[in-house]
N, C-alpha and C positions, 0 to 999 in steps of 0.2 A: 215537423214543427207546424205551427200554426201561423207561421207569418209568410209574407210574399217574397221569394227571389226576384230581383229587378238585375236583369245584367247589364253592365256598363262596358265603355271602352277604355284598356290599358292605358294607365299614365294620365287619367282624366280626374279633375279635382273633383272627391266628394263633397259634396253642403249638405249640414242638419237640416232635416226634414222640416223640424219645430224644435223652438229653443228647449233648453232644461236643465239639465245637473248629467254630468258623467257617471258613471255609475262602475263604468270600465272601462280601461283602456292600455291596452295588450301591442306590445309589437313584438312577434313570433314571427319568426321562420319557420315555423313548420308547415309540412306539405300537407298537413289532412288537419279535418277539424274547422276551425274559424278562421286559423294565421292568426294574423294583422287586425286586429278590430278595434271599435268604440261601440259602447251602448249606452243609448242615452235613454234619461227617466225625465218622461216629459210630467207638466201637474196637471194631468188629467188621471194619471197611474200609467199610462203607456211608456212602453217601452221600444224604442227603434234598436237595432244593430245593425253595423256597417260591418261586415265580414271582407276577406278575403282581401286586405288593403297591401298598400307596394309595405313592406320592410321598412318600419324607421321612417315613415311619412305622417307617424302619430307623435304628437309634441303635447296632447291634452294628456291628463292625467285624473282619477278620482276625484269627483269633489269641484272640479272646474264650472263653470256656467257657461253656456254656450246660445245664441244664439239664432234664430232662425239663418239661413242660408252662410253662417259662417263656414269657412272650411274646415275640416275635421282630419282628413288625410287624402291620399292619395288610389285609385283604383289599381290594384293589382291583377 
């Protein structure tokens, strides 16, 4: 991909990068792929994703407005 991996530490709360609109927002159990994510569509056209988040630490849903520095979920 063409975006940056930033790694964090377990159980550490994520914050939107910059506010926007949800665009996605997934809580998977699954081992491979993304899991657990949010991606948000900022109005410049960019796009953030928080991948790899705890299970069930995602309460946002499509269509939400979020933010700068709101929390989004949880590090897994």
């Amino acid at each position: 991909h063409n975006g940056m991996d930033l790694v964090g530490q377990n159980g550490k709360d994520i914050h939107a990068a910059l506010g926007g609109t949800v665009f996605a927002a997934v809580n998977s159990s699954a081992t491979s792929g993304y899991g657990t994510y949010v991606e948000i569509e900022h109005a410049n056209g960019f796009h953030t994703i928080y991948m790899h988040m705890v299970y069930g630490s995602v309460t946002l849903k499509s269509g939400d407005t979020v933010q700068q520095g709101q929390k989004i979920g949880v590090e897994g």
